[in-house]
C-alpha positions as CSV (number, residue, x, y, z in Angstrom):
1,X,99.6,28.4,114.3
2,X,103.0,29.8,114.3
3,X,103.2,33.2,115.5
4,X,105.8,35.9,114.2
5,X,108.5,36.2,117.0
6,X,109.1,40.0,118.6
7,X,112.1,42.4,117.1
8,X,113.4,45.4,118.5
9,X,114.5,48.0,117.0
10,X,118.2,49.2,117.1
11,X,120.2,52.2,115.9
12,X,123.2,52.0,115.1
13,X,126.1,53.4,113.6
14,X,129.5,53.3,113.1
15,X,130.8,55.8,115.7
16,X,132.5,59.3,115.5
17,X,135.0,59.3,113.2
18,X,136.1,60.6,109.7
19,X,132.8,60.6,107.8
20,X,130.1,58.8,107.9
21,X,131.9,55.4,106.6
22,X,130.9,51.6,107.0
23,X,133.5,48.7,106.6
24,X,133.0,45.3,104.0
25,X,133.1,43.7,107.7
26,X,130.3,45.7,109.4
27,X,128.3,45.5,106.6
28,X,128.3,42.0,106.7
29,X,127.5,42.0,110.3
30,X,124.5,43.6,109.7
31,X,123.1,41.3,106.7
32,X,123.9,38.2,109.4
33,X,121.1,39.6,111.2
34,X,118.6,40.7,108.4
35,X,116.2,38.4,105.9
36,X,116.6,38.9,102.4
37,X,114.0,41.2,102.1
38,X,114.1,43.4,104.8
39,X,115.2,46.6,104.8
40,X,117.8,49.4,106.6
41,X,116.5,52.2,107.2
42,X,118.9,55.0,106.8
43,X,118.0,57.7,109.3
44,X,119.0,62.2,108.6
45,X,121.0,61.6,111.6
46,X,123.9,59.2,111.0
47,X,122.2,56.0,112.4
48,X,120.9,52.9,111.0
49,X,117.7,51.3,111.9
50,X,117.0,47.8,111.7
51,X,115.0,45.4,113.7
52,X,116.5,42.2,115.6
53,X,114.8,38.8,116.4
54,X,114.3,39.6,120.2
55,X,116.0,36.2,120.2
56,X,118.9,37.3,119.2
57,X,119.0,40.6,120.5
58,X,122.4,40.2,122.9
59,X,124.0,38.3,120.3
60,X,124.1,41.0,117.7
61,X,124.8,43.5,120.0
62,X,128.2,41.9,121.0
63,X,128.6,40.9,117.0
64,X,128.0,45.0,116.4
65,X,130.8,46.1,119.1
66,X,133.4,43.4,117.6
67,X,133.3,44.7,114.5
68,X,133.1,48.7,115.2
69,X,129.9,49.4,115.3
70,X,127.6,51.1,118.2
71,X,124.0,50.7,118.8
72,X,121.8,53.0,120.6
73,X,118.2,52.5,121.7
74,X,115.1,54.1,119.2
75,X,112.6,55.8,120.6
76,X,112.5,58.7,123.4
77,X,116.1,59.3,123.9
78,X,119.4,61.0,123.2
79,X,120.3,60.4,119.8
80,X,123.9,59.5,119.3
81,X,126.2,62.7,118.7
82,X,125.6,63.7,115.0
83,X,129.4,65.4,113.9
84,X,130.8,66.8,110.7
85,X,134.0,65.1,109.2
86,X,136.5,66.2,110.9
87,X,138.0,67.5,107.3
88,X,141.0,69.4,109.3
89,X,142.1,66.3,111.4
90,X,141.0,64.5,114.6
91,X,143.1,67.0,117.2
92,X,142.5,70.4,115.7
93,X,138.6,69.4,115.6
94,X,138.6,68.0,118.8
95,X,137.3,64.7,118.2
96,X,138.3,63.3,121.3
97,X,136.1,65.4,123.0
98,X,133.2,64.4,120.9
99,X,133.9,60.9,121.4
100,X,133.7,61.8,125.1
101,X,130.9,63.6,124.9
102,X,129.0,61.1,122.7
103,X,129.4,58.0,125.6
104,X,128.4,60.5,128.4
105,X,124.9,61.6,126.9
106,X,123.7,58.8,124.3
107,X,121.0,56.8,125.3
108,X,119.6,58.7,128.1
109,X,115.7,58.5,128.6
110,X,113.6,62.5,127.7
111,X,110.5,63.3,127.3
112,X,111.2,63.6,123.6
113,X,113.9,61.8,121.0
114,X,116.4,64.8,121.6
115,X,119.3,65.3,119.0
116,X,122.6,66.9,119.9
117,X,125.4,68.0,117.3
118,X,128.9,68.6,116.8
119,X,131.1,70.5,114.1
120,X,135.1,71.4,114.9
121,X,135.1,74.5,113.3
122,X,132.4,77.7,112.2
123,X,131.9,76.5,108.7
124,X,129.1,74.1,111.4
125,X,129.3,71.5,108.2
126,X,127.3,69.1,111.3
127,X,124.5,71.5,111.5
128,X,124.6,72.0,115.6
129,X,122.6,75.5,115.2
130,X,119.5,73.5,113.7
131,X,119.6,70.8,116.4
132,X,118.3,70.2,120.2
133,X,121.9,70.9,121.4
134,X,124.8,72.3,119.2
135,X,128.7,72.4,120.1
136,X,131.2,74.6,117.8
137,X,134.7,73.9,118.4
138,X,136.3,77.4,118.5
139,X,140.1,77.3,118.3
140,X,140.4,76.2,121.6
141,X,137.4,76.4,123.4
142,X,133.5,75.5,122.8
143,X,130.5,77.3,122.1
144,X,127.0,75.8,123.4
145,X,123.9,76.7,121.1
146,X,120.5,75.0,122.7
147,X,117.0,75.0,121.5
148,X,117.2,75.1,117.2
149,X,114.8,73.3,115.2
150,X,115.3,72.2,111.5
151,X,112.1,71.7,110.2
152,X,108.3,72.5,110.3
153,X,106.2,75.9,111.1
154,X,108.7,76.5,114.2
155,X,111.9,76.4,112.8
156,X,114.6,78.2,114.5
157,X,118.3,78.5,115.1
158,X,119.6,77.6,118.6
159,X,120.2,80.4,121.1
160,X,123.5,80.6,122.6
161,X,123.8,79.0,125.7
162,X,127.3,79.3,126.9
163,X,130.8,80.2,125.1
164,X,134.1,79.7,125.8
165,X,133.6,76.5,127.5
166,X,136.7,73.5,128.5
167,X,135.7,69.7,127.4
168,X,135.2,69.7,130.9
169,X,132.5,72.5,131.3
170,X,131.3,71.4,128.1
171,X,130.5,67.8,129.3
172,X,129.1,69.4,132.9
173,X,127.0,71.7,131.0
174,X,125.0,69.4,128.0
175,X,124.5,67.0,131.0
176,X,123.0,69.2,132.7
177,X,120.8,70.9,130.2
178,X,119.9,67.0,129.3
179,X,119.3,66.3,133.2
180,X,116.8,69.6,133.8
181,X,115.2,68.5,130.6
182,X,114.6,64.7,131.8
183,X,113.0,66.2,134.5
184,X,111.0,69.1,134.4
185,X,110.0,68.3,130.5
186,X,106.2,66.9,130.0
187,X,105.5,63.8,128.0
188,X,106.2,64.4,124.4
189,X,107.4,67.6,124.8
190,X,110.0,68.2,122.3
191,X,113.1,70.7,123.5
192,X,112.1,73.8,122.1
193,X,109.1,73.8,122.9
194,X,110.1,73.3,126.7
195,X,112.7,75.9,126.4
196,X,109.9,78.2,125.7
197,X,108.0,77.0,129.0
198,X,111.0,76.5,131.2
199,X,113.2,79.9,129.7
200,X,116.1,80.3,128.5
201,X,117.8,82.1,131.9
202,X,116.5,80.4,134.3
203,X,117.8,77.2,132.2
204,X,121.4,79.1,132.6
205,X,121.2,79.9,136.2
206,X,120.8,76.1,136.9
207,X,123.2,74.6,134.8
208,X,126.1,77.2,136.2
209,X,129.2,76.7,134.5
């Protein structure tokens, strides 16, 4: 009897960047680790899923960082950073500090899959008010939206957390939120709903910019 060997499912993507854009190369990469007939999923938040031969797990994921791409772990984590396009240019948007932001919270374990998003200017083109945790790059400084939901019954945009912030109280402050959340959240308790448990101040008051 031959039995069916174990996969694991990644996510993965292609990194912060202009767009949402996959190279000839990468795509290649991928199909190297698929059968004919499987498929990619193609998630709402700028990541692929695909499952890997357990077998071959390490081996892909050294073939996906060769070749540009990042994988992230599926399931009860932080998604990777969902951004707009950066239409008005890498600096001005501040994608340095998403990429930054992006390697310090991806992958960390929560009670619930939490999704954070970025956009470099109001127009919000990368929909942070609808998500877990939102960023808006104004001029010079960040604004921190926590809390909005885009879908269901309890649909809601995110409450305004901070403003004003430096990358550097920016990346203090969504790592905290993420940290009080890891641990005070219950077992499939998605964000807003713990916001509404936990409140909204007294969340503040411990993160402390």
């Amino acid at each position: 009897m031959i039995t069916e060997e174990k996969t694991v499912k990644l996510a993965v993507n292609a990194g912060i960047g202009f767009g949402a854009k996959l190279t000839a190369r990468q795509l290649l990469t991928l199909a190297a680790y698929m059968e004919e007939d499987q498929e990619l999923e193609l998630t709402t938040f700028q990541q692929l899923y695909l499952d890997i031969p357990e077998s071959k797990l390490e081996e892909a994921k050294t073939a996906f960082q060769l070749c540009g791409l990042q994988w992230y772990p599926v399931g009860s984590f932080v998604k990777s950073l969902r951004t707009c396009n950066f239409c008005k240019g890498a600096e001005e948007e501040g994608m340095p500090t998403a990429i930054e932001l992006n390697e310090r919270i991806q992958g960390k374990p929560v009670p619930f899959p939490l999704k954070a998003a970025y956009t470099g200017c109001p127009n919000a083109c990368g929909e942070p008010l609808v998500n877990d945790i939102g960023v808006i790059k104004m001029k010079d400084s960040y604004d921190l939206y926590i809390g909005g939901r885009a879908k269901g019954m309890n649909a809601q945009t995110g409450t305004l957390l901070f403003e004003g912030l430096t990358p550097a109280q920016l990346y203090h402050a969504v790592e905290r939120v993420i940290n009080i959340y890891a641990a005070n959240g219950k077992k499939r308790e998605y964000f807003a709903k713990f916001l509404k448990r936990y409140g909204v101040e007294k969340l503040r008051g411990e993160v402390s910019v």
